[in-house]
N, C-alpha and C positions, 0 to 999 in steps of 0.2 A: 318778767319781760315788760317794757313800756315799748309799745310798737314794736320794732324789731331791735330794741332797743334791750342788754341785758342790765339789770339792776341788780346793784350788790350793795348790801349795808356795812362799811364799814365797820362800826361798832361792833360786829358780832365778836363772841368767843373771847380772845385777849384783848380787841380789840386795838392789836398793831398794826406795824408797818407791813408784816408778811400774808395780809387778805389781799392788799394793793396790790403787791408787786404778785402774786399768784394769779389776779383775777388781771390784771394787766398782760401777761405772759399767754394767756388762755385767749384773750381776747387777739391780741396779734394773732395766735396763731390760727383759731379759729375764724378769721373776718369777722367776729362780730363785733356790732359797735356796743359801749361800756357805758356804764354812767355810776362811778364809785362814790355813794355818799356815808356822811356820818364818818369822816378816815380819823383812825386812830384816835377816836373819842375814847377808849379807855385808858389813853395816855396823858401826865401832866400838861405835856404843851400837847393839844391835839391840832391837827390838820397836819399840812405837809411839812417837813425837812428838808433841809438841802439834798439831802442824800433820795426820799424819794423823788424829788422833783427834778433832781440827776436820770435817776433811772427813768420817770416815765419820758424823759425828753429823749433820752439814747431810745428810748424803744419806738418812740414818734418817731425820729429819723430811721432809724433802721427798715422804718416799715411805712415808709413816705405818709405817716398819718395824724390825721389833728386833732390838737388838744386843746380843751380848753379848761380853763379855772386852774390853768399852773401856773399859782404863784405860791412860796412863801406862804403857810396860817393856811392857805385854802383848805377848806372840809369836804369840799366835792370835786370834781372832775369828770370830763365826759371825752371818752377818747374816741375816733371812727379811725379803724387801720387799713392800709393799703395792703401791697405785696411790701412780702418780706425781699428786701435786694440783698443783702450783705454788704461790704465794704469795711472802709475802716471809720469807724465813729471814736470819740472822747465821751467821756461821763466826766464831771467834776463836781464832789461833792463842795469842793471849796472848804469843808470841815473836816472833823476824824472822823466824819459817814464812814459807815464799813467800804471796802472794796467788794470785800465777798458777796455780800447783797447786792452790790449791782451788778455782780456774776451771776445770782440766781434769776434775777428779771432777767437777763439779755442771752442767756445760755438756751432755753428751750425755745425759745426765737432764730436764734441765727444759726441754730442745728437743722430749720426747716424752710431756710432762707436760698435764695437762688443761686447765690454764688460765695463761696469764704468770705469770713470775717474777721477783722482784725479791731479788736475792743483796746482803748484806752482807759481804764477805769483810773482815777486819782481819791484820794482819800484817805482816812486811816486803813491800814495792813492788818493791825494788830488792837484789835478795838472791845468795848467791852458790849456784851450784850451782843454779839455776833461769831461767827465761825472766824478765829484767826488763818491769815494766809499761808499759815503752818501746816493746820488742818484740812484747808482746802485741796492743797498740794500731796501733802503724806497720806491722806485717809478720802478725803472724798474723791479727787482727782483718780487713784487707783479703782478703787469701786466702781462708778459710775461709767469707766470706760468697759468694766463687762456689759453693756449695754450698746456694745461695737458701735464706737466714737470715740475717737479720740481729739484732746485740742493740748495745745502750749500753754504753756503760764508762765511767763519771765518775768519776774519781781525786780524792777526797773528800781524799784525807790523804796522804804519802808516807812511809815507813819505813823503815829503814834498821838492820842489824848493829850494837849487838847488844839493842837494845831494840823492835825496830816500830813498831808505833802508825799503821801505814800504814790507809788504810781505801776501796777500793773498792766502787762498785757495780754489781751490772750488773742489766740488765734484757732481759731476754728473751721470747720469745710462744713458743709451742711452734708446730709443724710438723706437717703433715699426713704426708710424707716426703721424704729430701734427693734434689738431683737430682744425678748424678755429673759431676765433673769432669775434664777433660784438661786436663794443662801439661807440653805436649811443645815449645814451642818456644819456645827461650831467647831471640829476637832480642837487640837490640845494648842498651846503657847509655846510657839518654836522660839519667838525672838519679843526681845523688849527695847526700842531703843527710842531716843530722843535727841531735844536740842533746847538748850537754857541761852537766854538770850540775853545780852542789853546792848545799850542805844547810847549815843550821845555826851551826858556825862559823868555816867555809872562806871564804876571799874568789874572790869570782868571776874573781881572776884567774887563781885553777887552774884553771876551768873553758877559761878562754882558750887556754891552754897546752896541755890536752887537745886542746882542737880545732882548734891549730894545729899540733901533731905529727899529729897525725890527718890531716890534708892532705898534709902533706912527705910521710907513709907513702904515701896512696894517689896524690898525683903522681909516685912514682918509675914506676908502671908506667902510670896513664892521665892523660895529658898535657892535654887537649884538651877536660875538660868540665868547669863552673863546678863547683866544691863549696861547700857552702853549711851549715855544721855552726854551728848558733846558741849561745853560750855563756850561760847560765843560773842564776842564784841562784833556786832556790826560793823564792817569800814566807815567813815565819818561821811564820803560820798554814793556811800547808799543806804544812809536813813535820816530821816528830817527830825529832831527835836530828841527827847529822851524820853525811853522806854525801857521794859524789861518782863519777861515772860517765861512758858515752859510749854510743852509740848512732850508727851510720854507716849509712846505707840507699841501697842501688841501687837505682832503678828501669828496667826494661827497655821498648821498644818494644810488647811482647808482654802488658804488665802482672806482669811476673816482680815478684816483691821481694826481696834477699837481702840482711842485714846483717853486720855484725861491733859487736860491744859490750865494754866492758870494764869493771871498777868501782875506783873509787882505795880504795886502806886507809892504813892509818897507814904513814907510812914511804918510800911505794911514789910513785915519780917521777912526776907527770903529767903528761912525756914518755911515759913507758914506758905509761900506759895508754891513752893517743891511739897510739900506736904496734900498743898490741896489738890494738887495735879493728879498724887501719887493714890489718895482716896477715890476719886473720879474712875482713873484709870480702873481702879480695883471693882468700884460700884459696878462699872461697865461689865466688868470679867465675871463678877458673881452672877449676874441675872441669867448669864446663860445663853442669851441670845445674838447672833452674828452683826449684827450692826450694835453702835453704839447708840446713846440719845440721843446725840446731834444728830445720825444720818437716818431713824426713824420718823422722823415727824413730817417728812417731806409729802405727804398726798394721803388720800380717804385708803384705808385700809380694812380686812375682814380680819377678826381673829377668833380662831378655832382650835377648842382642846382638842390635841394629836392623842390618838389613841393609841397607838401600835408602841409609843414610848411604855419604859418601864413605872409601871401605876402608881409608885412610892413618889413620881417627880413630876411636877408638873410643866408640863413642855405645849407651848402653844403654835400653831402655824399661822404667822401674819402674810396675808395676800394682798395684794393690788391690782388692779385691774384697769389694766391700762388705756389709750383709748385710742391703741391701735393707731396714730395719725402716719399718713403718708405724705410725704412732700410735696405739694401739689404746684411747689416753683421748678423743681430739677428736672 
């Protein structure tokens, strides 16, 4: 803390874009004023992106509060936030910025905001190095609302490397406060299904060829249940430039979700990205545990060997602890 001021070092850990947008998030909703330096010093280009400097600006308006050192390159930033109001805001990344990253700044914000919200996010959909808006919808978007919340996602537009033009919306009511969840048991794999995609000016039979390596992958190890992965041409007025993807989703007895995805680039076999989905997918099923990668890493966690499990396995119990917030706008 510098005065009542909280300080955060960028640089720590991977040193990305996701300390920002976490310590930005915390800080709306908390009032406290921010001062993020050192941002994404362990990145080639470090300081801001389009894409963060999207998000801290929706989240400045959202929360009538000022920024300063948003520009472009900037390393530091000091944000003081107001109430949270709701309404309807735009983000634009202006690039193939993820969309979903700017769902994850602006979603624990206007969950504790005075009145709904209606988010314009623009940007890439389908992006590398972030959650596609496949994922967000099929697996996170399920999940998350055991946490009694729900919001819309209407996929206005889809975007893709290296232009965007992607344009989501969501729409959300805010929360009096969340109730906590347990996903402590995996049961079995009732269902497998997906969706192979392209864009633009791929023909749909790469999308096939995705989703039929995608199958061979995951019948070598589970023999015995339909898979069901749909192959897909985007309409030409809703997605901006050319793309091509996959998206593989288990569903469990228990309501678990865990997938594997992959995205095609220029060059790149679509064999090999039905294949890598199909490995994913599987890594995720072997370890055992109810969420997948992607939906673990979300906040500080405890992990404890489960005893009462059979001793031959090793079975852990991941906890969080939540911080309890109440909406102090509703």
């Amino acid at each position: 803390m510098d005065g009542d001021r909280v300080e955060i070092d960028g640089g720590i850990m991977e040193g990305g874009g996701q300390i920002l947008r976490v310590s930005t998030a915390l800080s709306c909703l908390l009032g406290l004023p921010l001062r993020v330096r050192r941002i994404r010093a362990g990145r080639s280009q470090p300081g801001l992106r389009p894409q963060h400097l999207s998000g801290l600006e929706m989240i400045r308006d959202l929360c009538e509060g000022k920024l300063e050192g948003g520009e472009i390159g900037s390393t530091e930033v000091t944000f003081t936030p107001g109430k949270i109001r709701g309404g309807t805001h735009v983000a634009d990344t202006k690039t193939a910025g993820s969309v979903c990253l700017l769902m994850q700044v602006a979603m624990p914000c206007v969950l504790f905001a005075a009145s709904p919200s209606e988010l314009h996010l623009k940007g890439g959909t389908n992006a590398e190095m972030a959650p596609q808006i496949d994922y967000t919808v099929m697996v996170f978007k399920p999940i998350v609302e055991k946490f009694n919340f729900t919001f819309n996602c209407d996929i206005k537009r889809r975007g893709y490397y290296p232009q965007g033009g992607g344009e989501v919306v969501v729409q959300m009511s805010p929360v009096k406060e969340l109730s906590p969840i347990n996903l402590t048991e995996r049961g079995t794999v009732t269902k497998i299904y997906g969706r192979a995609f392209v864009a633009g000016a791929l023909p749909i039979k790469l999308a096939k060829d995705m989703a039929a390596a995608a199958v061979r992958g995951i019948r070598k190890e589970i023999r015995d249940l339909y898979i069901s992965i749909q192959p897909v041409r985007e309409p030409d007025d809703q997605a901006v430039g050319t793309g091509s993807g996959i998206i593989v989703v288990a569903e469990t007895s228990t309501g678990c979700l865990l997938a594997g995805s992959s995205l095609g680039k220029r060059g790149k076999n679509p064999d090999k990205v039905g294949i890598e989905a199909a490995e994913m997918l599987l890594k995720n099923l072997k370890h055992g545990g109810t969420v997948d990668d992607s939906l673990q890493d979300q906040a500080k966690f405890t992990v404890t060997k489960s005893e009462e499990e059979d001793p031959s396995k090793d079975t852990y119990i991941i906890e969080c602890q939540g911080m309890g917030m109440i909406n102090p706008n509703l």
